[in-house]
N, C-alpha and C positions, 0 to 999 in steps of 0.2 A: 427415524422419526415417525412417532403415528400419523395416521392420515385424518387427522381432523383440519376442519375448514382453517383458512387464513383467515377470513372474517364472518364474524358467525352471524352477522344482519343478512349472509343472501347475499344473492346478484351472482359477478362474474366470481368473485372471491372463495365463493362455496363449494370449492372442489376437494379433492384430493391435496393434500398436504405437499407428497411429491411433485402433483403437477403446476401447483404454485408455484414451488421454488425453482422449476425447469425452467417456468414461465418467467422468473425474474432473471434468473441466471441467461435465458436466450434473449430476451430483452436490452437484458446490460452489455453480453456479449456484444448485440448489433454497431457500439461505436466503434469496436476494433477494425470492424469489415465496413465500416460506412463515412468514416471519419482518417480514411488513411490514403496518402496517395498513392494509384495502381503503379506508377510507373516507379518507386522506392522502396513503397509500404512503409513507408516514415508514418506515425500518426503522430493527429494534431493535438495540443494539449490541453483547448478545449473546444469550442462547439461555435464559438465566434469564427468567421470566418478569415479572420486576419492573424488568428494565431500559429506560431509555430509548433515547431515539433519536439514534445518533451520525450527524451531520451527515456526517462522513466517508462512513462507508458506503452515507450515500442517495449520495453522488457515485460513489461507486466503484459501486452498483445501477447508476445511470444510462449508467455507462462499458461496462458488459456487456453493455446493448440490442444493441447491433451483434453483437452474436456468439449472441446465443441468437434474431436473427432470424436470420441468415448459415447458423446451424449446425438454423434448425428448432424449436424451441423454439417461438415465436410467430410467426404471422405478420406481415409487415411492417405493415400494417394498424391491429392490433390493439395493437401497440409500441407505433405514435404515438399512438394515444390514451392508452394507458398513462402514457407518458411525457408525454405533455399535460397528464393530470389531476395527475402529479406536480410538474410545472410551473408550474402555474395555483398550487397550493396554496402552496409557497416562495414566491412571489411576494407570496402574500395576508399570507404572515406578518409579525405588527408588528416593524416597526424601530424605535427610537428607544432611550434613554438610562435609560428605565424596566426596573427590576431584572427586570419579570417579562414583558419584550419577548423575540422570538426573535432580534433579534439587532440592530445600531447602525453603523451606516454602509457598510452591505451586505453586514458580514461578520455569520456566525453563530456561538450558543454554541455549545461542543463538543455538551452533551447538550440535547435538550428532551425535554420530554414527548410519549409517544406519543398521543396522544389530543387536547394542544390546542396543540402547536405549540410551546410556549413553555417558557423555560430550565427548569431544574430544578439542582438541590443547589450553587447559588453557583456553576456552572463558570464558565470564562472563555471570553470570545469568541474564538476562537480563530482564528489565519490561516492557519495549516497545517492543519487543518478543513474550512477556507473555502477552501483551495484546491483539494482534492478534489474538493469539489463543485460551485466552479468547473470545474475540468477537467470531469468528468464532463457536465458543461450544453453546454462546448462541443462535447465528445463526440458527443452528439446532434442537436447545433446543425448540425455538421459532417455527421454521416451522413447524417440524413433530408434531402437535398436537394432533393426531384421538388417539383414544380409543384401542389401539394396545398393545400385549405388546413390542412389538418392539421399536414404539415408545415412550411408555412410559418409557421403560428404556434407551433411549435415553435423553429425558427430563432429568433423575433421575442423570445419571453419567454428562453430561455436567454441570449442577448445581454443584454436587461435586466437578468438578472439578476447577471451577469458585470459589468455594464458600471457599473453603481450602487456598485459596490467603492472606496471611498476609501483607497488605497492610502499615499498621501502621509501620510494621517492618520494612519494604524500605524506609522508612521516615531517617531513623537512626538519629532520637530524633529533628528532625528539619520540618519546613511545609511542604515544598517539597518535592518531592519523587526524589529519587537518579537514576541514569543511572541504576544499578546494582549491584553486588558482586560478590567474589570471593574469594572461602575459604584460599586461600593462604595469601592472602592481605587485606580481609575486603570489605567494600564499597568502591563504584567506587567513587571518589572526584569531579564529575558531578553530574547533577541537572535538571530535569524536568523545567525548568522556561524561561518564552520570550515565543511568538508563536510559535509553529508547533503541527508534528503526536500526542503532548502528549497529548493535548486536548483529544482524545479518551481514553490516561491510566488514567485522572484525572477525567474524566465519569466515567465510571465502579470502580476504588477506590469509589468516592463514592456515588458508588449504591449498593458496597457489603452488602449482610444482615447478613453477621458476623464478619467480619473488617472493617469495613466504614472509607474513610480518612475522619476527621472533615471539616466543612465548608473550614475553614483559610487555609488549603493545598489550595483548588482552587483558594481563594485570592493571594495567596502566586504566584501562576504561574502566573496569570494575573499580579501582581504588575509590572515586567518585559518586558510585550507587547510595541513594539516599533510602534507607528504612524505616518505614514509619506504620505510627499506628491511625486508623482515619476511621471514626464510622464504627467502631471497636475491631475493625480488620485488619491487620498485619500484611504488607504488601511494601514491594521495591517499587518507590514512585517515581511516576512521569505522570504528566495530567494531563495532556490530550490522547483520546481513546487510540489513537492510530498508533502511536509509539508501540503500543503492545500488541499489535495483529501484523505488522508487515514483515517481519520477519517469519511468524507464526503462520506464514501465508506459503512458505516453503519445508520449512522446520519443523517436523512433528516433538514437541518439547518435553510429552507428556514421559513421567517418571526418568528424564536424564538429567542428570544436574553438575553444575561445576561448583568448582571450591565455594564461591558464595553461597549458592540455593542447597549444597548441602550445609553447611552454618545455618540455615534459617529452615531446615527440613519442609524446604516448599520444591517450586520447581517453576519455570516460565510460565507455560502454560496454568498452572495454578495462579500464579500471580496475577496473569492476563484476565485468569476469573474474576479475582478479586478487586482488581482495577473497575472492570465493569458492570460489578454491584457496586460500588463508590459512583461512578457515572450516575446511575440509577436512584444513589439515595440523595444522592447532592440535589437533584432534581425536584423526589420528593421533597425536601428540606426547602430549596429555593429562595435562600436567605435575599437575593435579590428581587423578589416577588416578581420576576417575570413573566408574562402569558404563555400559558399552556404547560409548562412544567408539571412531569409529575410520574407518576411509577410507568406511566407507559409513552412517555413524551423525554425522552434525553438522548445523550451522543453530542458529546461536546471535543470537538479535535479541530484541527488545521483542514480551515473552508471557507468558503466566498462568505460575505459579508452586508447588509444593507450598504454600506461606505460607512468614511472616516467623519461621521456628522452628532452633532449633539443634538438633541430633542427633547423637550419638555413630554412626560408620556405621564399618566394619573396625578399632576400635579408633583413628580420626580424629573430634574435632569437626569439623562441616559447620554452616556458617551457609547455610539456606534463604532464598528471598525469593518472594513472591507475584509480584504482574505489575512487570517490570521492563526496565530494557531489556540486555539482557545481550550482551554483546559479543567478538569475538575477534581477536589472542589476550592482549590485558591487561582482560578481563572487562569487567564482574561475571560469573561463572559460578559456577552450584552444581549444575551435571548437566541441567541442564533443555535439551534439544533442539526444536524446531518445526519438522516437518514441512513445512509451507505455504512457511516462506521458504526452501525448500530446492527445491521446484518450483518457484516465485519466480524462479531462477536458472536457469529450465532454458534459455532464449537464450543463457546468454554461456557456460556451459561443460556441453553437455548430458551428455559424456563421463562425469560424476563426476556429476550429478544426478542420470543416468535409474538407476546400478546403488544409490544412497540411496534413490529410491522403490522397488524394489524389496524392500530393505532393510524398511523402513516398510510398507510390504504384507505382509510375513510377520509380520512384529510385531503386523496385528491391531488397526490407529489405523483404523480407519474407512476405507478408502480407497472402496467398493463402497458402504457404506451411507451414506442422508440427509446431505448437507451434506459428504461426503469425509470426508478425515484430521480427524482431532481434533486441535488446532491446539499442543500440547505434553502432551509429557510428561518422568519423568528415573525412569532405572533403576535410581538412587542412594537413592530414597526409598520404601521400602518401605510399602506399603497390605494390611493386615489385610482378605481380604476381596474385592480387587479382583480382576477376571480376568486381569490378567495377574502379580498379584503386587505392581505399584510403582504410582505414583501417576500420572493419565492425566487432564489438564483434562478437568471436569465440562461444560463449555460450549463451545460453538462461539463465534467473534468476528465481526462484519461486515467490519471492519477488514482481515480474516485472507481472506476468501474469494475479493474484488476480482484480489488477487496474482495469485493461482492460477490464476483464470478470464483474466484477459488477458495472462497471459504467456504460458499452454501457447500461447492464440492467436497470441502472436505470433511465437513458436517456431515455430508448424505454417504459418503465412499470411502474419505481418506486419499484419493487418487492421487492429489498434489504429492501429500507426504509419502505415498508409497512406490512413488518416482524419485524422491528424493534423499530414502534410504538404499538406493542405488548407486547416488552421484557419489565418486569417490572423494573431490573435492571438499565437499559436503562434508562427509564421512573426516575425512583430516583434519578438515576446519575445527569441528567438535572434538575430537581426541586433545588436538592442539591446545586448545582454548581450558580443556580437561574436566570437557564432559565424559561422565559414566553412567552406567546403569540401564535399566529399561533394553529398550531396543537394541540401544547403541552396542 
C-alpha cells in the first residue's frame, strides 16, 4: 500500500501509511495480551469485567502469534511457550456429556468460565466457536515449524486438538452440520446451510484425517446459496459484512473456485469485494435516513447495539436493537455502524476502506488508544452526556479484534494466507469441498 497519510487534516494520523496500520494492528493486538488470564490464557469475551471466556477469541488470540512475532511484539521464543502453555491447558479441559464439562466430542461451549475452564450460563457447544479455534491451533501448528522441542510439541497438541473433533457427530444423521448442542436439550434445530463464516467449519470438517465430513455435507451447504443481483452487482449473498472475512481471515480465496463460483465465473474473495461495495452503496443510498451514513461512514454485521428500545428520532419512530446481526441492504438496521468490519475488508477493496478509516479516526472511536476502534457505534441515538453526543459501545469484543489484526496483515504481507497454504488440513479441506485452480 502507498504510504499516504491515514488522515490528511494532520495531527497524530499524518504519517506513514505502514506505520498506521502497525499502529492499529498493535493497538488491537493489546486485548489478547491484556484481557486474558496468566494463569490459562483463556481470553475474556469482552472488556466487562464479569465476562467469560469466548472460545472464539482464544482461537482467533492464537491466529495473531504469527504477526505479533513477525511484526516484534514477542519474541519467537517466548510465543512458543506462550502458546504451549495455552495449549497444554485446552487440552486439559474435561470433555464429556456432563452439563458442567468444557466441552463433548472435541468441540467447545461457546462461553466458559475464566478461571476454571468450564461452561457457564447453559451456552451451547458450539461449532462455529470450535472452528475458530480450531483454525487458530492450526495456525500455530503451521507456523512454529523449527526443530524445537517446543515447537514441536506445539505442532503435536494443536493437531490433538483439531483432530479429536467428531465432526460426523454434529451432522446428527443429516448432511449438514448443525449450529451446536446442548446436553439438556440435544442438538440445536439450526443448520450450517446458505452462505456465510461456515464455509471455514465445512473446510476443516473435511480436512479432518480422522472424522472427515463426506463430500455431500459440502454439497449440502452450497445447495442453499442465494445469487443475486443488488446495486447492478452480481454477488453470493449474506448481509452482514462479517460472513464474508472470517473465513477469508485464513483462506487466501483469490482465483480458486469450487463447482459453484466456477458456474458464476467469480471466486470468494471476489464475492467478499462485491459484498462490500454493497455495504458501501446501501449507506450511500440510506433509504432509512439514518445519521452519518454515507460513502465513507458504513460496515453493517453482527455488533453491540444502543439496546432493544424504541425512540421517537426527526419526528420517526426507530426500533433500537442490542448485539445483533445487522446486515446490508434488506437489514436489520437501526444506524448502528462497526468500525472493525470495515478494516476487515481492507484486502478485497482497500480503495473505499482506507478513506472510512479515515472517516472513523476523526470521529474519535479509539483508533490510537488501548485496544483500537471501539467496535460500534450509531449517530442516530442520542447519549445525555457522552463525548461525542450519540451512543459509542461501552466495550471492546474479542470476537472483534482477531479481524482487524490479520486482515491489515494480510493486506500488507499475505502472512496469514501464506501459513495456511502450508496447513495440510487446510489443503484437503479445499480439494474436498473441490476447490481448483490458482494456488491451490
Amino acid at each position: 500500500m502507498a504510504e499516504t497519510a491515514i488522515n490528511d487534516d494532520g495531527g497524530f494520523f499524518r504519517v506513514p501509511a505502514n506505520e498506521a496500520w502497525t499502529l492499529l494492528q498493535f493497538t488491537t493486538v493489546l486485548y489478547y495480551l491484556h484481557e486474558t488470564n496468566p494463569d490459562n490464557l483463556l481470553v475474556r469475551d469482552k472488556t466487562d469485567p464479569k465476562a467469560p471466556v469466548s472460545i472464539a477469541a482464544v482461537g482467533m488470540a492464537l491466529a495473531t502469534i504469527p504477526v505479533i512475532v513477525e511484526r516484534g511484539v514477542f519474541i519467537r521464543e517466548f510465543a512458543a511457550k506462550h502458546t504451549l502453555k495455552q495449549l497444554r491447558y485446552l487440552l486439559q479441559c474435561p470433555q464429556g456429556p456432563e452439563p458442567e464439562a468444557s466441552g463433548y466430542n472435541g468441540f467447545f461451549y461457546h462461553f466458559l468460565d475464566i478461571e476454571t475452564g468450564r461452561r457457564v450460563w447453559q451456552c451451547e457447544l458450539s461449532t462455529i466457536d470450535s472452528a475458530f479455534l480450531f483454525a487458530g491451533a492450526l495456525t500455530v501448528a503451521t507456523y512454529f515449524d523449527r526443530d524445537t522441542a517446543d515447537e514441536a510439541e506445539i505442532r503435536s497438541l494443536a493437531d490433538a486438538l483439531y483432530q479429536r473433533a467428531d465432526w460426523n457427530w454434529a451432522r446428527d444423521g443429516a448432511a449438514t452440520l448443525t449450529h451446536g448442542w446442548r446436553p439438556e436439550s440435544g442438538f440445536i434445530p439450526h443448520r450450517w446451510q446458505g452462505y456465510d463464516e461456515g464455509l471455514l467449519l465445512y473446510i476443516l470438517g473435511l480436512g479432518s484425517p480422522t472424522h472427515p465430513l463426506p463430500p455431500e455435507s459440502y454439497r449440502a451447504y452450497c445447495a442453499t446459496y442465494q445469487w443475486k443481483s443488488i446495486y447492478a452487482r452480481e454477488l453470493l449473498y449474506s448481509g452482514p459484512l462479517f460472513t464474508h472475512q472470517l473465513s477469508h481471515m485464513w483462506i487466501d480465496f483469490r482465483d480458486i473456485r469450487d463447482e459453484f463460483m466456477r458456474q458464476h465465473s467469480s471466486d470468494y474473495f471476489e464475492n467478499s469485494r462485491q459484498a462490500t461495495f454493497v455495504q458501501q452503496e446501501y449507506a450511500v443510498r440510506n433509504p432509512m435516513n439514518f445519521a452519518g451514513y454515507g460513502k465513507d461512514c458504513w460496515g453493517f454485521t453482527a455488533c453491540d447495539g444502543p439496546g432493544w428500545i424504541k425512540r421517537v428520532v426527526n419526528g420517526v419512530e426507530r426500533q433500537f436493537f442490542d448485539y445483533t446481526a445487522r446486515g446490508a441492504p434488506f437489514g436489520p438496521d437501526d444506524g448502528t455502524v462497526a468500525p472493525w468490519v470495515v478494516v476487515a475488508s481492507l484486502p478485497f477493496a482497500p480503495e473505499i476502506v482506507i478513506p472510512a478509516v479515515r472517516n472513523f479516526a476523526e470521529l474519535d472511536l479509539g483508533m490510537i488508544r488501548k485496544y483500537g476502534f471501539l467496535p460500534s457505534f450509531n449517530q442516530s441515538f442520542a447519549v445525555k452526556g457522552s463525548p461525542t453526543g450519540w451512543w459509542v459501545s461501552p466495550y471492546h469484543f474479542g470476537v472483534d479484534q482477531g479481524p482487524v489484526v490479520l486482515m491489515i496483515e494480510n493486506h500488507r504481507t499475505g502472512l496469514l494466507w501464506e501459513i495456511m497454504r502450508r496447513c495440510s488440513p487446510i489443503l484437503t479441506g479445499l480439494r474436498r469441498a473441490g476447490f481448483t485452480g490458482g494456488w491451490l
